[in-house]
C-alpha positions as CSV (number, residue, x, y, z in Angstrom):
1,X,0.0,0.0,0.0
2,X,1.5,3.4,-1.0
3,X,0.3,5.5,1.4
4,X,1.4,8.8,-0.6
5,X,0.2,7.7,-4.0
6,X,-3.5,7.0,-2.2
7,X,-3.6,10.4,-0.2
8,X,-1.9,12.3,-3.4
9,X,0.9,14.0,-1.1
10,X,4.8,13.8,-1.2
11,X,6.6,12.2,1.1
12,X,5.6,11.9,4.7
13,X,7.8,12.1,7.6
14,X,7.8,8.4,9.2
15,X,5.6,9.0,12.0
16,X,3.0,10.6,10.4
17,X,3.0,8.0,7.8
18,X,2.9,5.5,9.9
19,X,-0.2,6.8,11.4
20,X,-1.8,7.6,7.9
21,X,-0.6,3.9,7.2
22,X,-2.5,2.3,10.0
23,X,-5.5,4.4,9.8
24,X,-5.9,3.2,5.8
25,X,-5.1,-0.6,7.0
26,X,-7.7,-0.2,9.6
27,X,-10.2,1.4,6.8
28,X,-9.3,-1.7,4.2
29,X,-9.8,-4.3,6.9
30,X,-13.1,-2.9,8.0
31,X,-14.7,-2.5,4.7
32,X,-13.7,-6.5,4.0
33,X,-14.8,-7.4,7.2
34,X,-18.6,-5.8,6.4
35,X,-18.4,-7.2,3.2
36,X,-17.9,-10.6,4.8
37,X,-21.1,-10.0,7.2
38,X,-23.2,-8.4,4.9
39,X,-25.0,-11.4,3.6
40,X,-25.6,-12.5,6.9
41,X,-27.0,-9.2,7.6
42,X,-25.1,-8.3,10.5
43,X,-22.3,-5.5,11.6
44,X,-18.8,-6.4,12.8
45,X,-19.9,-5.3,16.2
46,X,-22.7,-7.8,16.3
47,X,-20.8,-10.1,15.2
48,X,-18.0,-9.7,17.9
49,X,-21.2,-9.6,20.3
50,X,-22.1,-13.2,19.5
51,X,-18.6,-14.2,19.8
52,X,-18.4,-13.0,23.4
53,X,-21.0,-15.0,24.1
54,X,-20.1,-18.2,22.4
55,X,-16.4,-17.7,24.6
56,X,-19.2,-17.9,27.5
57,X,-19.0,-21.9,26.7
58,X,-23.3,-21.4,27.2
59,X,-23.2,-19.2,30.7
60,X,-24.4,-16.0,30.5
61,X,-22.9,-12.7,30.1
62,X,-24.1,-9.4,31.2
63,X,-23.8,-5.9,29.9
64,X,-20.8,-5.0,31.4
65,X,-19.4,-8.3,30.1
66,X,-19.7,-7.3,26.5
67,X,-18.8,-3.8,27.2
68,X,-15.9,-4.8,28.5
69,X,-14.8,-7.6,26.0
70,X,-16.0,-5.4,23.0
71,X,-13.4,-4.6,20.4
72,X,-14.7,-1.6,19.5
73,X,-15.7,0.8,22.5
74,X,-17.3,2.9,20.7
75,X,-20.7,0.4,20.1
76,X,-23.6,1.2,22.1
77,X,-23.7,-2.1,23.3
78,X,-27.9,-2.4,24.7
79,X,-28.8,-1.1,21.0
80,X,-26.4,-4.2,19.4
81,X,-28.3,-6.6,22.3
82,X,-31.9,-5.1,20.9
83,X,-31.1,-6.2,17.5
84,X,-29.7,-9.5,17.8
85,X,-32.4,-10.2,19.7
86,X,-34.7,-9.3,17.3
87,X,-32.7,-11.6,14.9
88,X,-33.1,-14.8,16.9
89,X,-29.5,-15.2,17.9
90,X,-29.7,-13.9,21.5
91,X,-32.6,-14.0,24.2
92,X,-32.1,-11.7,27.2
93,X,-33.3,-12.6,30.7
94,X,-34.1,-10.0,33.1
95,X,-34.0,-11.1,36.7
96,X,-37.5,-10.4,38.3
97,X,-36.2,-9.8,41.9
98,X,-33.9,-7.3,40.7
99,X,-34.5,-5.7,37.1
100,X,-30.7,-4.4,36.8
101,X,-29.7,-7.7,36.6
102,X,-30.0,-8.5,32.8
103,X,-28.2,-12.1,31.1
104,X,-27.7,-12.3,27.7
105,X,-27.5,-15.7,26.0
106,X,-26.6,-17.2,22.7
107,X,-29.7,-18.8,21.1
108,X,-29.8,-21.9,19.2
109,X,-30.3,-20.2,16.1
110,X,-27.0,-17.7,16.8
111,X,-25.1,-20.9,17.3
112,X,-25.9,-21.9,13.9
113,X,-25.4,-19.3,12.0
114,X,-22.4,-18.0,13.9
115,X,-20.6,-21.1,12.8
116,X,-21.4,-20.3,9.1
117,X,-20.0,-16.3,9.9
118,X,-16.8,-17.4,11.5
119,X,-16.0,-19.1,8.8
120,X,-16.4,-16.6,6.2
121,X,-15.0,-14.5,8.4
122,X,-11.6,-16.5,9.0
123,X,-11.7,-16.9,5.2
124,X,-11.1,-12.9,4.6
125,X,-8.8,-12.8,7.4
126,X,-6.7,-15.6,5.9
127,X,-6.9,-13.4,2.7
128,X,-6.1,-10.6,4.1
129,X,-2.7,-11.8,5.4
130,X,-1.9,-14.1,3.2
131,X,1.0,-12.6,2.5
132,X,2.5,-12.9,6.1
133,X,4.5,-16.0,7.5
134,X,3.0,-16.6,11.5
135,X,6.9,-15.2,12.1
136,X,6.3,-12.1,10.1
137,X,2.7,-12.0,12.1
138,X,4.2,-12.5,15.6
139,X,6.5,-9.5,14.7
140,X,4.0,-7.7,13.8
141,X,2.1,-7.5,16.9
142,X,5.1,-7.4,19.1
143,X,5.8,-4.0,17.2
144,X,1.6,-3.1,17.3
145,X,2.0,-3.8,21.2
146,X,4.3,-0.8,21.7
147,X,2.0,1.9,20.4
148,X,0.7,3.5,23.3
């Protein structure tokens, strides 16, 4: 990826680029990621809802569990709940005794059909770093894991 050919400009300093760089990557791998989902009609953030709760080995998980776990911080995690459950892949259970107590589970259905999405999704991420030994990869996120 030539960072300076896609942004038309002359050549960056390294830090900058580097940012630009990772911003772009970031950009590329989110657009192939919703591509993947799209046919399953679901967001990456849903998605990485339902795999929270399949790492949940069938106990439940509360809101602050998938807060927490959530890749992206940003999602507003009770509106991603709403619509999965809409879906059929989650149920929620509210505790009668105490109403702040809210369990989120993986249906039968999200199960299913989360087993068809991971594996179009580890499909496009083998594509997407295809190019990569598991050395080169290792390297990678040793040098990822100093960016503070």
């Amino acid at each position: 990826m030539n960072v300076e050919a896609i942004i038309k400009t002359a050549t960056l300093p390294p830090r900058r680029r580097t940012m630009i760089h990772l911003m772009l990557v970031n950009n590329r791998i989110g657009e192939a990621m919703a591509q993947t989902l799209k046919p399953f009609g679901l967001s990456m953030q849903q998605f990485n809802v339902l795999r929270i709760l399949r790492g949940q080995k069938g106990q439940p998980a509360n809101m602050r569990t998938l807060n927490e776990r959530m890749v992206s911080k940003m999602s507003n995690t009770t509106r991603l709940v709403d619509k999965l459950i809409a879906k059929g892949l989650v149920r929620r259970n509210v505790c009668p005794e105490n109403r702040r107590k809210v369990e989120i589970f993986l249906t039968d259905t999200g199960k299913e059909q989360l087993e068809d999405m991971s594996a179009a999704v580890d499909a496009q991420e083998h594509a997407l770093m295809e190019n990569f030994s598991d050395d080169d990869l290792r390297r990678l996120n040793e040098l990822l894991d100093l960016i503070k």
